[in-house]
N, C-alpha and C positions, 0 to 999 in steps of 0.2 A: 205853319205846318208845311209838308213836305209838298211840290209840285211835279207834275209826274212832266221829266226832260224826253225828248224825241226819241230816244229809244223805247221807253214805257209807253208814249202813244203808238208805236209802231205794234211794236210786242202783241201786247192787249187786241189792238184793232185786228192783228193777224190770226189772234190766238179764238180770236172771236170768228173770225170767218172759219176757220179749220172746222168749230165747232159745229156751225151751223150745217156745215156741208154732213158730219156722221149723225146728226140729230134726222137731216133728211133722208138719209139712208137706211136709218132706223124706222122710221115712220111707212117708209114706203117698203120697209119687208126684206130692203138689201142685205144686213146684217142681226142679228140675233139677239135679244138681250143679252147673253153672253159674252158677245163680240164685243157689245153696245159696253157692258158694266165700268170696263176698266178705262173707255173714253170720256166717257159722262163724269167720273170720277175724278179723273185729272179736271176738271173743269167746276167742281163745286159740287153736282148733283146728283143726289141719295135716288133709292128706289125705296121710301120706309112704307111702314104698313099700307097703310090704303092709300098714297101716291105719291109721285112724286117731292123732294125737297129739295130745294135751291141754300147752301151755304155760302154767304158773301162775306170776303172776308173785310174787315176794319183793322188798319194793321195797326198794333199799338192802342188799339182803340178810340185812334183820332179820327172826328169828321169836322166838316163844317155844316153850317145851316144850309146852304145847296144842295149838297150830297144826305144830309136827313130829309130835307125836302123831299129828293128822289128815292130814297126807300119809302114812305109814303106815298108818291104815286104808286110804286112797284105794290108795295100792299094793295092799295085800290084798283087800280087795275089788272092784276094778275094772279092775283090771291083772294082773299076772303076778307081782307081788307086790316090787317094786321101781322108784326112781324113779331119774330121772337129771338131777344137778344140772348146770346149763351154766354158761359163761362170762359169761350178762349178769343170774349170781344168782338165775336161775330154777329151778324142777325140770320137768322133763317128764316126761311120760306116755305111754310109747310104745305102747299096745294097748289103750287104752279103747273099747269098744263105744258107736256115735255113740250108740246109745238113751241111753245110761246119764249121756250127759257135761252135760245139764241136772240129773241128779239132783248128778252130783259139785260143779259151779257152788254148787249149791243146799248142801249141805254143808259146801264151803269158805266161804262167806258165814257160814255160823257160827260161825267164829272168823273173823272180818275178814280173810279171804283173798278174791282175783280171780281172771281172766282177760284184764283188761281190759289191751287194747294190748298186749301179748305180743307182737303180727301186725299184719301191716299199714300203711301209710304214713302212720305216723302218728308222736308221740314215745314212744319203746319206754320200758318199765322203767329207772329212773331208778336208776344204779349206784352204789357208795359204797366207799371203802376199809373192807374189811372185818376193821380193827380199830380201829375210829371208835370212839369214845370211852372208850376203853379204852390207846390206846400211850403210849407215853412221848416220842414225838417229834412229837406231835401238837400245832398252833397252836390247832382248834378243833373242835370235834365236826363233819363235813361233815353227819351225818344230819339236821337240823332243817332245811338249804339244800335237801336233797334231799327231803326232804317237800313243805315251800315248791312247788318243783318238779313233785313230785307231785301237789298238789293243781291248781296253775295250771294242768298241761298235761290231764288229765285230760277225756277229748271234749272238749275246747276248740275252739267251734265253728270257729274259723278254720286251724286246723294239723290238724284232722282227715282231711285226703287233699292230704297233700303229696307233691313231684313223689318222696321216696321216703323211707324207713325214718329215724327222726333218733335217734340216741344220746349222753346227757349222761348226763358222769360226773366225779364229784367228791372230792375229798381231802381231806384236813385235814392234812397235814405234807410239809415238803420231799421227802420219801421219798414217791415215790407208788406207794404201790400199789393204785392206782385202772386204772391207764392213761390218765390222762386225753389224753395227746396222740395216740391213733390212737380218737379220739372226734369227734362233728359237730360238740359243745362239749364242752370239758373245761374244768373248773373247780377252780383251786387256792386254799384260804383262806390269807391270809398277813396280815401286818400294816402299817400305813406307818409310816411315820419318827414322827409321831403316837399311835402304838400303836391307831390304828381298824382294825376288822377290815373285812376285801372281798374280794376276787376277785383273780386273773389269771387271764387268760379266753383260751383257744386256741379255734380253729376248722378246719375240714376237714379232721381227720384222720380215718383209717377205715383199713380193710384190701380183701380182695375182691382184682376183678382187676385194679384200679390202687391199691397199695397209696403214701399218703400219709401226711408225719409233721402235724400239726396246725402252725398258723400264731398265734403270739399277739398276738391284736390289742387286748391290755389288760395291764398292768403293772398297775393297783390300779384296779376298780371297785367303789365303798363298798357295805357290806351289801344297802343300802337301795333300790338299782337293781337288782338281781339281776333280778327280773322285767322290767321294760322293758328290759332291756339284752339278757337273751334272745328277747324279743317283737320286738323290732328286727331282732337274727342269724336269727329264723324268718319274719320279712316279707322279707325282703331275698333270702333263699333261694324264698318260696315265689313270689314274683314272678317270679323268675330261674330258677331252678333248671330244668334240662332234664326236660322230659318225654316229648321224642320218643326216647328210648331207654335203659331203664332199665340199661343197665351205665354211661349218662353224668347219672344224675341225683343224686347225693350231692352235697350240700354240698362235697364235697372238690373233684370237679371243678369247680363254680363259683370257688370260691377260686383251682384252678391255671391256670381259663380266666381271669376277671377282672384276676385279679391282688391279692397282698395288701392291698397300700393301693390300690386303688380299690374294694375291695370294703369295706376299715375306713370310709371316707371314706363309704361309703353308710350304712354300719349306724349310725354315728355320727350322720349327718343325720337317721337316723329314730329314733335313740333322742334326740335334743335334742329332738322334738316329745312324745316319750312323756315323758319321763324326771319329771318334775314332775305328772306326772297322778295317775289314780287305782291305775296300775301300781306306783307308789312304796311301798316298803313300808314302814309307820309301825314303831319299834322296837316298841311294844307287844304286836305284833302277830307279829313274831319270836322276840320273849322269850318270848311265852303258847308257842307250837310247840319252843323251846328246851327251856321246860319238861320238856314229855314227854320229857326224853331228858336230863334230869339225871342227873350221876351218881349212880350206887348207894349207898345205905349200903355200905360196907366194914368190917367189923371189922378192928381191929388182930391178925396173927396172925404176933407175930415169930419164933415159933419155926420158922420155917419152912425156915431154913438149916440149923439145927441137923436136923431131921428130911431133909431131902433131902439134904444131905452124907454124912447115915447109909446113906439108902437107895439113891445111888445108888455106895457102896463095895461094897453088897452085891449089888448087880441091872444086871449090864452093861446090859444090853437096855434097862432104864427110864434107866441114863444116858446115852445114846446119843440114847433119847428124846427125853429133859431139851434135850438142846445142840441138836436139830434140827429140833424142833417145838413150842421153847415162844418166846418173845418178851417184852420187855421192858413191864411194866406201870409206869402212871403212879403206881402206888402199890406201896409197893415190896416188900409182903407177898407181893403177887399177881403173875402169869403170864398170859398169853393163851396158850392152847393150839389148836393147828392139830391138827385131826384129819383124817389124809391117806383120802382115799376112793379110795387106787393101791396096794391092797395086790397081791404079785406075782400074774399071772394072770386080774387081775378086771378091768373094762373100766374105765377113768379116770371119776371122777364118780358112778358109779350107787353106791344103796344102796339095802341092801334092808327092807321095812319093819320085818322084825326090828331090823336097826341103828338104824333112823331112833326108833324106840322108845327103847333102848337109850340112843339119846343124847339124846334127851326125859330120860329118867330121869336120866344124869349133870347132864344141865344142872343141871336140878331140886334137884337133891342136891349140887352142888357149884360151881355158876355162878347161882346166882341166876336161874336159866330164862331166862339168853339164849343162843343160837344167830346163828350169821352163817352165811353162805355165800361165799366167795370166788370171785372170777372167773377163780382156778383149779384149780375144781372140786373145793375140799374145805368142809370145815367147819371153822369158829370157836366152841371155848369163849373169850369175851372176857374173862370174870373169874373166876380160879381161883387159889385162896390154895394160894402157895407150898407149905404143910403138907399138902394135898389132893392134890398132882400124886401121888402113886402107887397114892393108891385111884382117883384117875382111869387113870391110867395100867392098872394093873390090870382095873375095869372092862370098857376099851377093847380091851385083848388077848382078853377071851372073847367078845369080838364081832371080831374080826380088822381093828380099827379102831385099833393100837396100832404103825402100820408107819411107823418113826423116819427118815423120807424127805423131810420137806417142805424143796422148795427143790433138790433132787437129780437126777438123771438118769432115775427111778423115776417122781418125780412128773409124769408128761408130761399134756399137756394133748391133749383129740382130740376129735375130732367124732363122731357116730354113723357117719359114714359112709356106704358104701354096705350095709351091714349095716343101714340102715332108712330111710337118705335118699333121695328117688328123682331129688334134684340131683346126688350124688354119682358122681364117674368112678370112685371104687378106693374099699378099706377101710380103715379106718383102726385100730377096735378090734384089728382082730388083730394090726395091726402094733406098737400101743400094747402091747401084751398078750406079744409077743415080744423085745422091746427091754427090757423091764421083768423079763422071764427073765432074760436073757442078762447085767443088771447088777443080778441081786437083791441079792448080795451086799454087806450093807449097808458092810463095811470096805473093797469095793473102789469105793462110790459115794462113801464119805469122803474118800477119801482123792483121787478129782476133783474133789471139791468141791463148789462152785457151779453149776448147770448146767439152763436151763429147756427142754429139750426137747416139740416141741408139731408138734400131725399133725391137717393137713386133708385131708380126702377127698376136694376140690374148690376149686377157685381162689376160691368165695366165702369161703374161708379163719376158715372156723366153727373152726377150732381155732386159730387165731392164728397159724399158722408163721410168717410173715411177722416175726413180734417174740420169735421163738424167736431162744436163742443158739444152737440145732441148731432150722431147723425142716423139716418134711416135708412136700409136696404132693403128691398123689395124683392123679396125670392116667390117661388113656387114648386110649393109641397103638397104631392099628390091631387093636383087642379086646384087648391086655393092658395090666394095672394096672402104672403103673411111677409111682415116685416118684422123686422130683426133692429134694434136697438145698440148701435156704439156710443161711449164716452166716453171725451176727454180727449177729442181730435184738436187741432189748430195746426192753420193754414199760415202762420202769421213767423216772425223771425224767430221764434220758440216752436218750430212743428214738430206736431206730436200724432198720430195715427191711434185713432179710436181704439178701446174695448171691447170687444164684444161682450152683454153682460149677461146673455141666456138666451130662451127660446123666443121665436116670434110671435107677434100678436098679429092677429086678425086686424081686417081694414076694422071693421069696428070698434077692436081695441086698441089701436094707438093712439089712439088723440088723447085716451085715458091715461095711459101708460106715460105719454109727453108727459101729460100734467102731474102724474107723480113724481114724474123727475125731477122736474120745475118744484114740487111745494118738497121735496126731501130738498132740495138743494137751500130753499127759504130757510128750512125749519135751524140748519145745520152752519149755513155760513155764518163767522165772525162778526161781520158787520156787513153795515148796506153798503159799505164800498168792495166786499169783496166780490168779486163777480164770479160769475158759473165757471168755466176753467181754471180760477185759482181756488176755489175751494171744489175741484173736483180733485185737484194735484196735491191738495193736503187732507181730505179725504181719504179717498180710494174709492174703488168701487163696492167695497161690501156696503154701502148705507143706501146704495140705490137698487142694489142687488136685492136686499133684504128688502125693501119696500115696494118692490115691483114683481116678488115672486113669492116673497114670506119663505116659506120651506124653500132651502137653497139647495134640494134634489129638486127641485121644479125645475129650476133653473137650465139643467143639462139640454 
């Protein structure tokens, strides 16, 4: 993985002092929360509901077992003793004391961790499929693109306060599980007819309260433009882009207001001026950042079938595991293992530094000391030999970190909510937390199959609903929290943008409501292979309609 060179210690360590000095200014009465807002903000840190929060960004969603290590001090020490991993492969900090959050800066800088860009209208943390260099269906590592990335966008003095928030995210196989199409850019590596590696390059997609799917305005741009071709899609926006009203300033709106092709038509005239410049990236100079992120030594460890065939005769639980939570590796000793952070009862995401430890330690011990973070809010072992998945497995069960769910109806995706967001209209956690009751049962989640259910607490739709195949919105009508039901979203290389299928239910009635959705979906699919979004796509909505409202004037 990436090592941070002399200019990034410098950076950081300086950006860290800057910090400290308007933190104490703030403290001591010099400046204003209002003064304060837009500094704190370049820096990672929220003012939400009842206090302070600290967003650290994990670019790509790489760490090592040092740097998990040091988010679990940072939990134990300056929090409440647990963190909470989001959707764009961050962890946050929900109760850091402002004194304290220059010392934390100042800490994380010691193992090559930030704050930087987390906030603010600028380009956020730079996302990755988080089993980049590691799957077996994989054209090319996305992470070295996504560094690239990272460094270019990086306070770049010119994309520094644009008209709003900009999100790129990148993939390396026709499987995306990046999201790249509800992205500002989303970026796919693929090959041409040539076998040269490049891009397919989408634009305006995002979620929020005008939920859009991305537009591709590139079938194959060669490695070597990556920069100038994105320096073009951010001039093009930052010119244009609305700024007399922040629910009409993404990227996406300029796309649906312009129009596709005359929006490619522009980007294209300002990338023909860049494209040949000093934006061009020499291969040398992709290969040295390639580098860092070469693959692993791997030992040969065949016995690996022989030893998990054995164990998982004798240990329901670990094979159930086995088929739910591991993945196919490029080498064919080894597994990618999904460590789900949705065990039943607990809130989606968060860990506690005991865990975060824990899985420092198995890394360590059984992955080579990587860590990923997925953008739905669990964790990644990337390399783990076949013959290891049961002391992992193991492990993971005395940390309650062993819940054979990824991919399920369990695994829901949610936002903090109004349980700490102060944008928030409703809850989300507890709704997450009661849904995941009511289908613990791991043989009756199997036996549904496939299914990403995901809850936001608000239409800025931090949880994704929008690209759930069940998703949940959280509104407020007339002082009660009632949720609102989509189907038939995906986040995946077929995205598709939810339903809406009628009126909302009370917190007390959705968990009901899930469950009708879930037993029409049984009653109705084909067979037990088909799963919830392919027979919600040859469905429709009228079978869920009709059984979740009856009289479809209800419905309105």
């Amino acid at each position: 993985m990436y090592r941070y060179d002399e200019f990034d210690h410098t950076f950081v360590k300086a950006r860290v002092s800057e910090y400290s000095d308007q933190v104490e200014r703030r403290l001591n009465g010099e400046i204003t929360e209002d003064q304060f807002k837009p500094l704190r903000l370049m820096n990672g840190v929220y003012l939400q509901l009842h206090a302070y929060m600290l967003r650290v960004a994990i670019p790509y969603g790489t760490l090592n077992s040092t740097q998990m290590r040091k988010l679990a001090h940072i939990a134990r020490t300056y929090d409440k003793g647990y963190g909470h991993f989001t959707t764009r492969q961050n962890i946050q900090y929900n109760w850091p004391a402002l004194a304290d959050t220059p010392k934390i800066l100042e800490e994380l800088a010691d193992v090559e961790m930030h704050a930087l860009q987390t906030s603010g209208n600028c380009i956020r943390n730079v996302t990755a499929d988080h089993f980049a260099g590691a799957s077996a269906d994989e054209v090319a590592d996305p992470r070295p693109y996504a560094e690239i990335l990272r460094q270019w966008s990086s306070i770049h003095p010119e994309f520094s306060y644009l008209p709003r928030k900009f999100k790129i995210a990148v993939t390396g196989s026709e499987t995306d599980r990046a999201a790249i199409q509800v992205h500002d850019i989303g970026l796919q590596l693929k090959k041409n007819d040539a076998g040269e590696l490049g891009f397919a390059v989408w634009i305006g997609g995002g979620q929020g309260r005008t939920p859009l799917i991305g537009k591709k305005v590139r079938d194959f741009l060669p490695e070597q433009d990556l920069l100038s071709y994105a320096t073009a899609i951010l001039r093009v926006y930052n010119l244009n882009g609305r700024r007399d009203n922040k629910y009409k300033a993404r990227i996406k709106i300029l796309v649906h207001e312009t129009g596709t092709e005359e929006l490619t038509r522009q980007i294209e005239a300002e990338w023909k001026a860049l494209k040949d410049g000093e934006l061009a990236l020499p291969d040398a100079d992709i290969r040295a950042i390639e580098a860092y992120f070469a693959p692993p030594e791997l030992a040969e460890r065949p016995e690996g079938t022989v030893v998990l065939t054995s164990a998982k005769l004798t240990d329901r639980g670990f094979a159930a595991w086995v088929d739910q939570n591991t993945a196919a590796h490029s080498h064919p000793d080894y597994a990618i293992v999904t460590i789900s952070l949705k065990a039943v009862g607990e809130a989606p995401g968060d860990a506690s530094a005991e865990q975060m430890d824990a899985v420092a330690d198995i890394a360590e011990t059984y992955a080579l000391g990587e860590i990923r973070v997925s953008h739905e809010q669990n964790l990644i072992l990337p390399h783990v030999a076949r013959a290891d998945l049961k002391a992992v497995y193991d492990a993971l069960l005395q940390q309650q970190l062993a819940t054979a769910n990824a991919g399920l109806i369990s695994d829901i995706i949610a936002c903090p909510g109004l349980d700490y967001c102060a944008l928030a209209n409703a809850r989300a956690i507890p709704v997450a937390q009661e849904i995941g009751q009511r289908f613990a049962a791991l043989d009756r989640q199997r036996n549904i199959g496939e299914l990403k259910l995901k809850i936001s607490g608000c239409i800025n739709a931090c949880g994704h609903h929008h690209v759930g195949h069940i998703g949940i919105l959280g509104v407020e009508k007339k002082g009660t929290e009632l949720y609102q039901i989509t189907l038939g979203g995906s986040a995946d290389e077929d995205t598709s943008i939810g339903e809406i299928v009628g009126r909302g239910f009370t917190a007390e009635e959705i968990t009901d409501a899930v469950e009708t959705v879930v037993e029409t979906y049984l009653q109705h699919r084909s067979s037990a292979e088909e799963i919830f979004i392919e027979a919600y796509r040859r469905l429709g909505a009228q079978p869920f309609k009709v059984a979740l409202y009856g009289d479809q004037k209800k419905a309105a």
